[in-house]
N, C-alpha and C positions, 0 to 999 in steps of 0.2 A: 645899142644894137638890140634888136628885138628878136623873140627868144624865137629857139630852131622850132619846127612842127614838131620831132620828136619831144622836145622838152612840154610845150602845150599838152600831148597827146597824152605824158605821163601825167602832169598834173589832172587834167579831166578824166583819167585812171581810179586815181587818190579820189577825186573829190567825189565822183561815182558810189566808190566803194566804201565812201563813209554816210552814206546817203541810209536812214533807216529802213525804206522801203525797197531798199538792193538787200540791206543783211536780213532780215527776215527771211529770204528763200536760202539764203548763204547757207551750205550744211556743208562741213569736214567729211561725213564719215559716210557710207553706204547705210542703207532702213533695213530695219528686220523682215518687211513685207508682209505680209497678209497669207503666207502659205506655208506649209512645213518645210519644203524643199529650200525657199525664201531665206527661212530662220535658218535654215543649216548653212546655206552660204554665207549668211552675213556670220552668223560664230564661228565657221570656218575661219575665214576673215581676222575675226576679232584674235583667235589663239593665233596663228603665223604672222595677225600683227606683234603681238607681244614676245612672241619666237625673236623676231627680228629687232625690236627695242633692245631685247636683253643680251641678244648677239655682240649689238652695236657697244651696249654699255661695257661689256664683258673685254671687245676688241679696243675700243677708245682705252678706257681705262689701262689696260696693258702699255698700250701705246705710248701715252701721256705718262706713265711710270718711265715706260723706260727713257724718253727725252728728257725728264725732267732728272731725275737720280743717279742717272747716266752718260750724264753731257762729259764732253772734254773739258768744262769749265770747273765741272770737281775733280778729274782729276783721273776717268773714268777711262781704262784701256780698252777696247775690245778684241773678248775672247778669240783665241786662234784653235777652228778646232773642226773637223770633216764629218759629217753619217753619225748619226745616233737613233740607231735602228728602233728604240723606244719610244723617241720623240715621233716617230714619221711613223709609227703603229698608232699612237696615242692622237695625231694629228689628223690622222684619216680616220678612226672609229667611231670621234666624237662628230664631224660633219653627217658622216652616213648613221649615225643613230638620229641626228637631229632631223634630215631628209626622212627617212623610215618613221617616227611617231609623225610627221608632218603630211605624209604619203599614205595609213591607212586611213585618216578619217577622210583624205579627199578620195581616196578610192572610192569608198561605201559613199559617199557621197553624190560620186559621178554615177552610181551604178544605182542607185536611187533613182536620179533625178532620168535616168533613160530606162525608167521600167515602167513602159507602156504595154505589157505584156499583159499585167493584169485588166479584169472585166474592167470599164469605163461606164458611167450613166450616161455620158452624152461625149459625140466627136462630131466636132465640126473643123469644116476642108475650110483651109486659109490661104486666100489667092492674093497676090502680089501682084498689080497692077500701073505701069507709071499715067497717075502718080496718085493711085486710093486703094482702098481696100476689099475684097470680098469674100464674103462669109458665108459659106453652106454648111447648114443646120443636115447631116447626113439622118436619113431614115425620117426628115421630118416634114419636107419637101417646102422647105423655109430655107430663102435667100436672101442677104443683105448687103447691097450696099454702101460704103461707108467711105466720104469723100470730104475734106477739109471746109469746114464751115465759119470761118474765121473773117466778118466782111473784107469788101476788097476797102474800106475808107481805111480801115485798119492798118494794112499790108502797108497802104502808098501813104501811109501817113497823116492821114485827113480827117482822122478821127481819132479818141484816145483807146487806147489798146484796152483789153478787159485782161482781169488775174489770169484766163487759159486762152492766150493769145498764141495762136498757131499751133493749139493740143485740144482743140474743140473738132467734132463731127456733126454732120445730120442726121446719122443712124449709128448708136452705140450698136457695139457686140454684148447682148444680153444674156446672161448665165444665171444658173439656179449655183443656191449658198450650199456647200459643204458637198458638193457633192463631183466624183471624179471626171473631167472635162479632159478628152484626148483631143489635143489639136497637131492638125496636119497641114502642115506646109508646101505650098509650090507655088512657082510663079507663072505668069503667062508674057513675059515678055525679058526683061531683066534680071539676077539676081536680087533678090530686098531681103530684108534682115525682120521679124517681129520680133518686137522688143518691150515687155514689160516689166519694170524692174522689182515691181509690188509683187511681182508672182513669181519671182524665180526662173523667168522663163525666157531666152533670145535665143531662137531657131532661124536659121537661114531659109529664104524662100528660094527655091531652085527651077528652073523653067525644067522639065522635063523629069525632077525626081520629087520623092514624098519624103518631108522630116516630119519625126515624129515630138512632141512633148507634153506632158500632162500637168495639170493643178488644183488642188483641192481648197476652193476660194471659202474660208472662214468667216469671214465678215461682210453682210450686205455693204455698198459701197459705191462709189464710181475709181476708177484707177486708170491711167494715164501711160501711155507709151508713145513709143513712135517706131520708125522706120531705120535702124543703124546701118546700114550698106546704102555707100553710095551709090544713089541706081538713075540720075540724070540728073538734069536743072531743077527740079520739083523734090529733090531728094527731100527737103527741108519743109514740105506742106504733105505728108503722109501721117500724121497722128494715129494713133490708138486710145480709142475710150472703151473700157470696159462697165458695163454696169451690174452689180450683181445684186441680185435679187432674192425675198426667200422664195424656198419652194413654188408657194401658193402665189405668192404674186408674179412669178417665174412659167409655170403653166397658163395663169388667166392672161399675158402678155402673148405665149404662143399662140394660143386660139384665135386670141384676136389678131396674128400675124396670117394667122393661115387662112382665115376669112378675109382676111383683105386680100390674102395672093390668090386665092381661089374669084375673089372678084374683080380682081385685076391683075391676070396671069401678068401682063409682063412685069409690073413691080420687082424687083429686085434682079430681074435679066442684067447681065453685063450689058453699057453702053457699045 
């Protein structure tokens, strides 16, 4: 009898994922990112993991006492016994202490991460388009298009895939290093999601409102996102490249954007 599809399906699973050029990308855990907001999420993270480790040890352990030292096999009766107003004080205090040290750092946290209040060096409007992206450089009259550039021999198979297969563009979003970036969200057709996870940053794109979020990018770099709401067929060919740049090579990139849209107004227009 030759074997079920499921059964094939599992073993080419296993054989996949023993493959050294699959675990290479393989990572357990969320990155610390590239931004302060970034780092606090993933240490957030990191303590309410260990919160919840030590719960578990804490719960199993009781547990495993009591089946094992406890069984009817030694010999073991159980208590007959109603309300012990101690137990059910002591049972509720310790949950809501552990919720409450768990709850102020995410507070300061959330209230961090939405304080677009203060000054900004630079805001650029982020439009949600199915199925690319586009980017207004506000006060700077610089516009960018930004549309999946991943060939099509790739897609259909006819070619071999390269390492940022379906997270490549033709026009990165380009930012200066260290320095306060407010981006605002909306869409023009669908809801879509910006999502980068280097930056601490996934704002919902809304047709008709503005979200707000900011990032202060510490390391020149290129950084990687995509599109997380499902927003049609194309959900899945909306990437995010960011590149960041210092200062000075940040400005001489501008100028040279503005000279070219100044000699070719339509460049960066919406299709």
């Amino acid at each position: 009898m030759s074997p079920s599809p499921q059964f094939r399906a599992l073993v080419f699973s296993l054989l996949l994922a023993m493959n050294p050029s699959v675990q290479a990308d393989y990572i357990f855990n969320m990155t610390p990112g590239v931004t302060e907001i970034s780092r606090g999420i993933h240490n957030l993270h990191m303590v309410i993991f260990w919160i919840c480790v030590a719960i578990g040890l804490v719960v199993f352990s009781v547990m495993f006492y009591a089946i094992i030292w406890h069984r009817k096999s030694r010999g073991a009766k159980a208590a007959n016994f109603h309300e012990n107003t101690l137990v059910e004080i002591i049972w509720t205090l310790i949950p809501f202490s552990i919720l409450t040290m768990m709850a102020i750092p995410a507070a300061q946290l959330l209230i961090k991460m939405h304080d677009t209040k203060t000054d900004s060096d630079l805001s650029i409007k982020i439009v949600g388009h199915q199925w690319y992206w586009e980017y207004e450089y506000l006060g700077e009259g610089v516009r960018v298009i930004s549309r999946l550039s991943t060939p099509q021999e790739q897609i259909q198979n006819r070619d071999i895939k390269n390492p940022h297969y379906l997270r490549e563009v033709d026009n990165h979003l380009v930012v200066p290093q260290k320095k306060k970036i407010r981006f605002l969200t909306t869409a023009n057709d669908v809801i879509h999601s910006w999502w980068v996870p280097a930056l601490g940053v996934k704002k919902d794109a809304i047709p008709g409102f503005i979200n707000e979020a900011w990032a202060k990018i510490e390391e020149p770099g290129i950084y990687r996102g995509q599109c997380a709401e499902l927003c049609g067929v194309l959900h899945g060919f909306m990437p995010i490249v960011i590149e960041v740049k210092t200062e000075a090579e940040y400005q001489t990139w501008l100028l040279e954007k503005k000279a070219l849209m100044n000699n070719h107004p339509t460049i960066g227009h919406t299709p």
